[in-house]
N, C-alpha and C positions, 0 to 999 in steps of 0.2 A: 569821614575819619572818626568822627567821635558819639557817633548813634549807636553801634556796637562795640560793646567793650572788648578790647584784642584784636578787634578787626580792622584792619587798616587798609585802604585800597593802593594796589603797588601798579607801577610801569610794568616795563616787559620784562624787567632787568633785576625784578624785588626789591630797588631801593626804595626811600623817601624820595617823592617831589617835592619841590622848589614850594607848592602850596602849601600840601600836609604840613612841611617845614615850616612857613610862615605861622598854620592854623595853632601847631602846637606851641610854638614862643609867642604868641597873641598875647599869652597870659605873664604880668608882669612876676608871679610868683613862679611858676614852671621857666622863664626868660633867666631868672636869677637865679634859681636852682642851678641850670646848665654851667652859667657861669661861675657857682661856683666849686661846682663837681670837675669843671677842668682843675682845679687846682692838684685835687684830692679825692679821692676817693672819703664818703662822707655818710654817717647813718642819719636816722630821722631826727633825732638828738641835735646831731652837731646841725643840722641845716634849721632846725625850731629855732636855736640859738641866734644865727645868724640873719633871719629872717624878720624873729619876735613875731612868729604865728603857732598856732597850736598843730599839737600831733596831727590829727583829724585833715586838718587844710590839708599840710605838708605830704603826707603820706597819699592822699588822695591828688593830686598833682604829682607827686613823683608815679606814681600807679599808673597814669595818664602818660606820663614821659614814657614807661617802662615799655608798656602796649604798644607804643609807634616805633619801637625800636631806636627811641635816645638815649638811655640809657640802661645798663645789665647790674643785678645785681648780686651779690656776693655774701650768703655768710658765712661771719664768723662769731662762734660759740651762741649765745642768744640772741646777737645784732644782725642785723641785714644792712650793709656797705651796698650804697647805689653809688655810681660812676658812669663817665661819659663813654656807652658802647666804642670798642676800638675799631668796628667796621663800619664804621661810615667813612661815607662815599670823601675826600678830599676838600669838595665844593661844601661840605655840610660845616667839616671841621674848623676850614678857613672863616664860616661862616659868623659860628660860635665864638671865633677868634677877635674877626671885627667886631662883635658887638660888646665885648669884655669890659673895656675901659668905659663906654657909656653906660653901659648898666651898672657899674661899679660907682661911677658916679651918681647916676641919676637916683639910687636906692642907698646911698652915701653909707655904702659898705666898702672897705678901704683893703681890707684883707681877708684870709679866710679865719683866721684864729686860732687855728690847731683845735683839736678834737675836746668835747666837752668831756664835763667830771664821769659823765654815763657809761662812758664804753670803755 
């Protein structure tokens, strides 16, 4: 999954497996990304913010999310809005779902904040 960039190996069905899934939340910065792109739709700005990591990381993780198909991005005027793809599979979303509250905790980010002074 992660030797070629954009290349992802899919079932019969072109979704995500259950590993890929695991390989790409592995990472505790991409794991807290996701969570908090459920909230909101979010640019690199607002996720630097809530992180406290630099552009470079962040964008490079989300770049990585984007490639396996976790999330789709969107712009608007100079910004690029990353958000949580609306076609995953049910078992992904629920997935993301469970792990909300522990990762919220365990990175003792309490909210999302609303969008920074940037965009």
């Amino acid at each position: 999954m992660f030797k070629q960039r954009g290349v992802m190996s899919q079932n019969l069905e072109g979704l995500i497996t259950p590993v890929e899934l695991m390989k790409a939340l592995a990472d505790e910065t991409r794991l807290t990304s996701i969570v908090l792109l459920l909230e909101a739709p979010m640019c690199v700005c607002d996720l630097m913010a809530q992180l406290a990591l630099s552009q470079p990381k962040v964008s490079r993780h989300l770049a990585l999310l984007r490639d396996v198909g976790l999330v789709t991005t969107e712009r608007r005027g100079q910004w690029v809005y990353y958000s949580v793809a609306n076609n995953l599979p049910a078992w992904v979303i629920n997935t993301f779902a469970e792990l909300r509250e522990p990762t919220l905790q365990a990175t003792n980010i309490s909210e999302t904040g609303g969008q920074s002074e940037c965009c």
